[in-house]
PLY file of the C-alpha trace (Angstrom):
ply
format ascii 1.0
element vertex 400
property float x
property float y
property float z
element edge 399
property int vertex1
property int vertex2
end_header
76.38 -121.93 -6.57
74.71 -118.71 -4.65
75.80 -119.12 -0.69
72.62 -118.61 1.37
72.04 -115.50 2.96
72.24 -117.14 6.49
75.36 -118.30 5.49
77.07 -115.32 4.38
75.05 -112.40 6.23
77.81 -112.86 9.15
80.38 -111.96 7.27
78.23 -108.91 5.43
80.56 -105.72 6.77
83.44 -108.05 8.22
86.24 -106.68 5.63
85.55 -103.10 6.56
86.23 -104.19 10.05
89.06 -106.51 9.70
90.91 -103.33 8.00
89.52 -100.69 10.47
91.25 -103.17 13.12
94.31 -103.92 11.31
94.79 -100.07 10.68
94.12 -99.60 14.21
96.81 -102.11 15.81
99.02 -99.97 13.57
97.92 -96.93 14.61
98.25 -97.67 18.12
101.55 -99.47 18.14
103.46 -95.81 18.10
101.65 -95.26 21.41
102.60 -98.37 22.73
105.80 -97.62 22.08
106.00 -94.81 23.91
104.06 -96.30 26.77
106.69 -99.70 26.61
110.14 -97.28 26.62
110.59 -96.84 30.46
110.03 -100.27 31.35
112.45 -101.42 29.16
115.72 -103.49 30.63
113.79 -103.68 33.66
112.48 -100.65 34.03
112.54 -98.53 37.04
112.30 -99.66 40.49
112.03 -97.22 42.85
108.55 -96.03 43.46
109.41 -92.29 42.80
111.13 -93.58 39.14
108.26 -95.40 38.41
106.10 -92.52 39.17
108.34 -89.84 36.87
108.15 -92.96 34.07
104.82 -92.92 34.15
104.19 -88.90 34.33
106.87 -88.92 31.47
104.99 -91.51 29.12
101.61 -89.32 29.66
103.59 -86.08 28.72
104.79 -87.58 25.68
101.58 -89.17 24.38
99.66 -85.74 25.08
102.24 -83.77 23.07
101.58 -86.35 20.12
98.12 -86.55 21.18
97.29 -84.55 18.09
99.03 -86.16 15.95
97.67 -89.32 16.90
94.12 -88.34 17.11
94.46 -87.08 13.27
95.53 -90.66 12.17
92.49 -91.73 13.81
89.97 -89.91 11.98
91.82 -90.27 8.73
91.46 -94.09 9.82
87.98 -94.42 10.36
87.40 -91.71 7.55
89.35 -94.05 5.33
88.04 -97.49 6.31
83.88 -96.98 7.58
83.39 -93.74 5.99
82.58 -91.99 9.34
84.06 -88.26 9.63
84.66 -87.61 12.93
84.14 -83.53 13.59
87.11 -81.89 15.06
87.30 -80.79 18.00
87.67 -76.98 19.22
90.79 -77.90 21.41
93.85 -79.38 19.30
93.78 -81.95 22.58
92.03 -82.80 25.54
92.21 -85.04 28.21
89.21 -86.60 26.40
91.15 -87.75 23.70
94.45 -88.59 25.81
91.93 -91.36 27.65
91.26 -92.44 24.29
94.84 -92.86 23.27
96.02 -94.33 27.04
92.74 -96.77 27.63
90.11 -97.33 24.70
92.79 -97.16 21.86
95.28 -100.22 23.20
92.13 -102.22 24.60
90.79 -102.13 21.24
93.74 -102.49 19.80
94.57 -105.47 21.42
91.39 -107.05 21.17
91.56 -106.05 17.34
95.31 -108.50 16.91
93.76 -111.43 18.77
90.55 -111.37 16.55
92.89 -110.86 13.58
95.13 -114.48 15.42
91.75 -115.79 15.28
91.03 -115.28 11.39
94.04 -116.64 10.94
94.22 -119.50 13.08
90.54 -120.18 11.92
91.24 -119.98 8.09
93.73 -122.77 8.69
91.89 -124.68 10.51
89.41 -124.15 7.86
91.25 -125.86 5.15
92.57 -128.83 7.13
91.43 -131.30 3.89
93.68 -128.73 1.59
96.81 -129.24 4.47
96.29 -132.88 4.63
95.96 -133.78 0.71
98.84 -131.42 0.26
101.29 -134.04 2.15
102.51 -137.68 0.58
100.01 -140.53 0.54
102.19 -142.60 3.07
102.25 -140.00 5.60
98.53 -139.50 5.55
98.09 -143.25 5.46
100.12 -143.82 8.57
98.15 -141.37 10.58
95.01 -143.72 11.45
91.76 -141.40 11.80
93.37 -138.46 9.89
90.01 -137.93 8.01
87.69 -137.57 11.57
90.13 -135.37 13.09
90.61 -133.07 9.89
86.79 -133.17 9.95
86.74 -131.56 13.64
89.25 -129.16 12.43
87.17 -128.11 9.60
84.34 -127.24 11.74
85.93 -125.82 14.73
87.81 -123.57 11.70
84.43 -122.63 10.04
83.03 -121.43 13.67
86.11 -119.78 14.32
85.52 -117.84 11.10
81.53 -116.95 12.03
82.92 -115.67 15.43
85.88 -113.84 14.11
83.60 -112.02 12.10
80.87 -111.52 14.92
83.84 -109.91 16.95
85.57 -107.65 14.10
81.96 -105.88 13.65
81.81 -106.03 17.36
84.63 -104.46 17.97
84.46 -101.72 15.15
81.29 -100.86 16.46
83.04 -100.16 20.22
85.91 -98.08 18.37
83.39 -96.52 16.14
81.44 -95.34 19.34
84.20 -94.56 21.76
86.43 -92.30 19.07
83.13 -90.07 18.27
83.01 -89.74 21.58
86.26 -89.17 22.55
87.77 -87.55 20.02
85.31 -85.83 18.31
83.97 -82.26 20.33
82.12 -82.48 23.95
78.51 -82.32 24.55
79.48 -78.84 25.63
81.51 -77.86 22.12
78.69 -79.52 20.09
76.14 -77.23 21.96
78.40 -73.63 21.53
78.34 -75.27 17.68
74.63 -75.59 17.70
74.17 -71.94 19.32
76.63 -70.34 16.51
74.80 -72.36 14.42
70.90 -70.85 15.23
72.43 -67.58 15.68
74.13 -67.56 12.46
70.86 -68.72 10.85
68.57 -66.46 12.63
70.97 -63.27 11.52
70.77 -64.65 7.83
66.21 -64.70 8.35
66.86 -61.33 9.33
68.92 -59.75 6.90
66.87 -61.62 4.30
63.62 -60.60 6.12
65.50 -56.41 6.14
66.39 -56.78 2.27
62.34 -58.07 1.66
61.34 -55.02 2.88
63.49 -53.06 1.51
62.44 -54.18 -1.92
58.91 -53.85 -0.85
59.65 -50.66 -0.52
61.22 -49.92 -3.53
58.65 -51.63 -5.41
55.87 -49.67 -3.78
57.22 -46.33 -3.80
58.50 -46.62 -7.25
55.44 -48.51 -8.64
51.68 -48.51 -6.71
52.81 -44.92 -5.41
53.85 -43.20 -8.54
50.43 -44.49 -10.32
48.74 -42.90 -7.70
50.32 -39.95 -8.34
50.08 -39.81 -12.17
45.98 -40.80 -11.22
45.50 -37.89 -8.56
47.35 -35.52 -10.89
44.79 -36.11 -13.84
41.99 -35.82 -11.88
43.22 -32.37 -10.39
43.54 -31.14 -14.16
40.42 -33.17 -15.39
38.79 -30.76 -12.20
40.40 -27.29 -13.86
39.89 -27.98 -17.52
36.60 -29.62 -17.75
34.26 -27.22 -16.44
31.70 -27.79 -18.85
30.55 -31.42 -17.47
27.38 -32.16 -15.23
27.66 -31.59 -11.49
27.50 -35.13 -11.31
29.91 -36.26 -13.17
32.28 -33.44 -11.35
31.23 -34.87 -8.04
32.27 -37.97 -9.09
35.83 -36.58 -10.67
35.81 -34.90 -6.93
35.42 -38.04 -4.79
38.39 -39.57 -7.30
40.38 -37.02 -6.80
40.15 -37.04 -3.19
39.91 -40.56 -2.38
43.02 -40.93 -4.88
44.72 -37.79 -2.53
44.21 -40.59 0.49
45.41 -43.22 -0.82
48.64 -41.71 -1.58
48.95 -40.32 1.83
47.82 -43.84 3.09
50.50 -45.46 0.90
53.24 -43.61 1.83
52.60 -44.23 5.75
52.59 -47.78 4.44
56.22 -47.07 2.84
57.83 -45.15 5.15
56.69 -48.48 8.20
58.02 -50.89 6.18
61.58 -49.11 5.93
61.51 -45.88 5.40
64.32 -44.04 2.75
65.59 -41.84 5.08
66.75 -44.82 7.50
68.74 -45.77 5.12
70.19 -42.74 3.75
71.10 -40.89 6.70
70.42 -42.87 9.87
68.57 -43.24 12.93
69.09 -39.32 14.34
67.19 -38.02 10.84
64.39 -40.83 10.10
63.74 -40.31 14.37
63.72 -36.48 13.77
60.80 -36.99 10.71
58.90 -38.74 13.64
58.92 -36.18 16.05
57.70 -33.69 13.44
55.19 -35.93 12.20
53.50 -36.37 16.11
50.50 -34.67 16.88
52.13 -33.36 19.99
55.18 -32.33 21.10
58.13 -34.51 21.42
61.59 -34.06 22.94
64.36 -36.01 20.57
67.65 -36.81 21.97
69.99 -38.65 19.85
73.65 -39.08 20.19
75.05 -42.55 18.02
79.39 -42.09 17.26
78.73 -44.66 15.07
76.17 -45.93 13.24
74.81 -49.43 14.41
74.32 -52.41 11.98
71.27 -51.72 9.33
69.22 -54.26 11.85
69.75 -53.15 14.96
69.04 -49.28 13.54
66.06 -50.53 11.97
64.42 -52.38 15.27
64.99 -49.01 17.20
63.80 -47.03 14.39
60.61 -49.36 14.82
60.71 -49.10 18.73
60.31 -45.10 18.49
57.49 -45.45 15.67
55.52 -47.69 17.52
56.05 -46.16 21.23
54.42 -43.00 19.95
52.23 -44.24 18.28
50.80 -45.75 21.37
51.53 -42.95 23.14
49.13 -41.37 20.62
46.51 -43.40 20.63
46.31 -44.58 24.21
48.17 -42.29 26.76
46.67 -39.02 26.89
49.70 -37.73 26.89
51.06 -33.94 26.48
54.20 -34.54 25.54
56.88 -37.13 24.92
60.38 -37.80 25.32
62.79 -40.06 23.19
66.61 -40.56 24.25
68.67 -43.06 21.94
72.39 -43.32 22.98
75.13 -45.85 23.07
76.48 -47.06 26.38
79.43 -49.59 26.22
78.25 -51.35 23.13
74.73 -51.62 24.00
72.34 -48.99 22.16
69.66 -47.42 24.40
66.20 -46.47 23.51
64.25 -44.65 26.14
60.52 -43.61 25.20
58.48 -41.42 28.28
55.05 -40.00 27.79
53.61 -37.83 30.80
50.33 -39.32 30.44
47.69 -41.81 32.50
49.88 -44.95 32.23
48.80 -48.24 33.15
50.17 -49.86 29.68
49.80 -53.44 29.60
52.13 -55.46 26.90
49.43 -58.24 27.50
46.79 -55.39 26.38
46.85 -55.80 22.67
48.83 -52.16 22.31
51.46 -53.65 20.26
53.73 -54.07 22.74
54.05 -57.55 22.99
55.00 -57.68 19.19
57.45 -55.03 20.30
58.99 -57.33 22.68
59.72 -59.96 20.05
60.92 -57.68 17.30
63.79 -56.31 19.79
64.07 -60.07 21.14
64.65 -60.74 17.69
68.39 -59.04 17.71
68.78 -60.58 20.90
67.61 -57.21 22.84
65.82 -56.81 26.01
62.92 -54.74 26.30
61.04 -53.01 29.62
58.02 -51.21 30.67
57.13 -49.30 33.30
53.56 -47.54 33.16
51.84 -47.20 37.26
48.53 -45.93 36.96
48.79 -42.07 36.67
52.03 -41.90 34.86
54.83 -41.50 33.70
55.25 -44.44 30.93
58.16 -45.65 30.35
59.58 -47.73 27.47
63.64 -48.87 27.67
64.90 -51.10 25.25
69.08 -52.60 25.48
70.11 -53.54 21.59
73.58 -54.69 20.91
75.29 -52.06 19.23
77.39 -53.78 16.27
78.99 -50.88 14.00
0 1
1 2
2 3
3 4
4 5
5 6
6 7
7 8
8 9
9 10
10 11
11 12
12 13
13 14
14 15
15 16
16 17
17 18
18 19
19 20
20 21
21 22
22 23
23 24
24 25
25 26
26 27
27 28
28 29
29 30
30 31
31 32
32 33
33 34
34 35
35 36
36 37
37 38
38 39
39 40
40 41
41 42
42 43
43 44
44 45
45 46
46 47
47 48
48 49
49 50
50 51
51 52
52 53
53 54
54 55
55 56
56 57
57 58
58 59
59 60
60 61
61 62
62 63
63 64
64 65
65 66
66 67
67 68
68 69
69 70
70 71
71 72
72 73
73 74
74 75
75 76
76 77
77 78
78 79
79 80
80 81
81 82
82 83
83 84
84 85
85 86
86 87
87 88
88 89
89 90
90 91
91 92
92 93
93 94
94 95
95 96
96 97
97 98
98 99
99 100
100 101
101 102
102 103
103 104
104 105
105 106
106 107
107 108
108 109
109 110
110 111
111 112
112 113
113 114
114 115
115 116
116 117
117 118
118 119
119 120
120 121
121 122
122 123
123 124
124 125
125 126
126 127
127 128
128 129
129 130
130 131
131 132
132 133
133 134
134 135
135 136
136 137
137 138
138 139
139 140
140 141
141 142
142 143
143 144
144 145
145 146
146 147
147 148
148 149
149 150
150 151
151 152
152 153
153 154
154 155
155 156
156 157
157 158
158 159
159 160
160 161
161 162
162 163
163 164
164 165
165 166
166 167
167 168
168 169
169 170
170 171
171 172
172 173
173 174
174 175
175 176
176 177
177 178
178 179
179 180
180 181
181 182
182 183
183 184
184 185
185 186
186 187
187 188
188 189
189 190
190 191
191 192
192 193
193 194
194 195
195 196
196 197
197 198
198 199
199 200
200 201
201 202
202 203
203 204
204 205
205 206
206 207
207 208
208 209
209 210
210 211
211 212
212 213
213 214
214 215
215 216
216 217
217 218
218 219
219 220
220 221
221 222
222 223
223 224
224 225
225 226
226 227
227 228
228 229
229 230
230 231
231 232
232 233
233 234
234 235
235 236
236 237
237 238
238 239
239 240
240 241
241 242
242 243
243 244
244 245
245 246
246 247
247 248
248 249
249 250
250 251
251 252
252 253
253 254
254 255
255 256
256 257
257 258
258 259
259 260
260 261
261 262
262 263
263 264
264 265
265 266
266 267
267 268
268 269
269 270
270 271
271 272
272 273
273 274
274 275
275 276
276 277
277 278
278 279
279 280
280 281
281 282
282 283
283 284
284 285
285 286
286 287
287 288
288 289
289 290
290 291
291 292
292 293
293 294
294 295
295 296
296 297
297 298
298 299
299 300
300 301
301 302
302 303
303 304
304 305
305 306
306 307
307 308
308 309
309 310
310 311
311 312
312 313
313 314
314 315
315 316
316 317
317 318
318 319
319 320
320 321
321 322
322 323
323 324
324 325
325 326
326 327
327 328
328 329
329 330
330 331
331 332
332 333
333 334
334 335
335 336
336 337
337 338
338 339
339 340
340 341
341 342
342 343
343 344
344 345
345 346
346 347
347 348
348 349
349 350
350 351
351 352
352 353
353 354
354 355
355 356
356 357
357 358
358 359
359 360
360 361
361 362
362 363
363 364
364 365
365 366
366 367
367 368
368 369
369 370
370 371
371 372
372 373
373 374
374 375
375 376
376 377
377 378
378 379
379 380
380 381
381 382
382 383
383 384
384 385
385 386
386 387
387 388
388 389
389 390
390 391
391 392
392 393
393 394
394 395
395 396
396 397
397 398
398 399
């Protein structure tokens, strides 16, 4: 016969607890070993001997407070199924509390819930007891069947409550050992921040290698088409001189329009990560800048190592962008572009001589300049007054 479900739902989970419990009075009975061995024969009795006793007890349950706070999480790894993380200290006062206070309360209210199973499953089978002895003895016992009756129910809700206070009480270890043995709200956060940061440095790399391959695929695909195009229409312009004027005209605008597109590309190339960069490093693809500038620019660059490919790639991006601004927006006669290390942090100083009054707020780019050098965890600064000079600084952590 199928037991109802209001029957048996109590009791759903209960044999997980009971063991959790049982494993835990276990568990705990080496600490209250330790914490029963001065008061032993009497104990002390001064108030200075108690006092050492009790300093003595806690220095012995911290230096096994690893040990003991491993046994837990293989316990409740074992019996529930919960993995508690470990903490970054090998102990903590966090987890000696749990060992001196929540581990023994539970623990104790864990053995009388386990007296109470016990006592209740006897009291459960009071009929078995009684039929078990001789006739005459149950015979002379006037009422026997009543009283067994009692019995039987006061043993069935002793086993509904047992089991009420075995989840119960798993629940209350459950929630105090996360807490107390498992990391800090503090730990969990540094965690969670190693975590994001790792993450973010993995988008970035991936995002670097895209680019890279972008790149490739460009300069090695789109670009060399072009080529091969603008190079047949420069001999289609030599050799076939016996074709209309308009048909030459046409060749013509090919040729040319083929001529921009290639130059078009390749400032499309060398933005997205330019060969160089890679190659050589920052003080060569900054130096193919400068030339490139329609006005004159001072290039300082002096790197004893070369930074990570990320961090060389967001400056590289800081100078392109700078000038170009400065190009486009300044006025400017000249600029000036220092990029040096200074105890681990790589500096990148852009200064134009011309009307200033840059806003990043403007739409000049140099809000999404901010966020790229954000992006390495950087800090970026302007300072443009009306009139000039502009200024541009940007901090980058320097990892080799």
């Amino acid at each position: 016969m199928r037991i109802p479900t209001f029957l048996r739902g109590p009791f759903d989970g209960a044999g997980r607890a009971v063991a959790l419990l049982a494993t835990g009075v276990l568990v705990q009975c080496g600490a209250l070993v330790v914490m029963a061995v001065p008061w032993l024969d009497g104990g002390p009795t001064k108030a200075s001997s108690c006092l050492v006793a009790v300093v003595a007890m806690v220095a012995v349950l911290a230096a096994g407070c690893p040990l003991l706070t491993r046994m837990q999480r293989a316990r409740f790894r074992a019996r529930l199924g919960v993995e508690i993380p470990v903490a970054g200290r090998s102990w903590s006062w966090r987890q000696l509390g749990y060992h001196l206070a929540a581990g023994p309360l539970i623990a104790l209210g864990g053995a009388l819930t386990l007296l109470l199973w016990a006592a209740s499953a006897v009291a459960a089978t009071t009929y078995v007891w009684v039929w078990a002895l001789p006739t005459e003895t149950r015979l002379a016992q006037a009422g026997y069947a009543v009283q067994a009756g009692y019995l039987t129910a006061a043993g069935l809700a002793g086993l509904y409550g047992a089991a009420w206070l075995s989840r119960t009480l798993a629940r209350l270890d459950t929630r105090a050992a996360v807490r107390r043995l498992g990391p800090s709200r503090a730990e969990l956060l540094e965690q969670r921040v190693e975590e994001v940061t790792e993450s973010r440095a993995g988008v970035l790399d991936a995002a670097d290698a895209e680019r890279r391959r972008i790149e490739r695929d460009l300069h090695d695909g789109a670009q060399q088409r072009l080529v091969s195009m603008a190079v047949n229409l420069g001999l289609a312009k030599v050799t076939l001189t016996d074709l209309p004027e308009d048909a030459r005209k046409v060749i013509d605008e090919a040729h040319r329009e083929a001529k921009e597109a290639i130059a078009e590309l390749s400032n499309l190339v060398r933005g997205l990560h330019p060969a160089v960069l890679e190659d050589r490093g920052l003080d060569a693809a900054l130096s193919g800048i400068a030339e490139r500038a329609p006005l004159p620019v001072g290039l300082t660059v002096d790197l004893p190592v070369r930074p990570a490919p990320a961090v060389e790639a967001v400056a590289y991006f800081v100078v392109s962008e700078a000038l170009a601004n400065v190009v486009k927006h300044a006025r400017a006669g000249r600029a000036d572009v220092r990029v040096e290390t200074r105890g681990g942090i790589l500096l990148v100083v852009v200064t134009d001589d011309g009307v200033g009054g840059a806003d990043p707020t403007g739409g000049t780019g140099l809000a999404g300049l901010a966020k790229r050098v954000a992006s390495v965890d950087g800090t970026f600064s302007i300072s443009s007054p009306a009139g000039g000079p502009t200024i541009v600084t940007v901090e980058l952590p320097c990892a080799p």
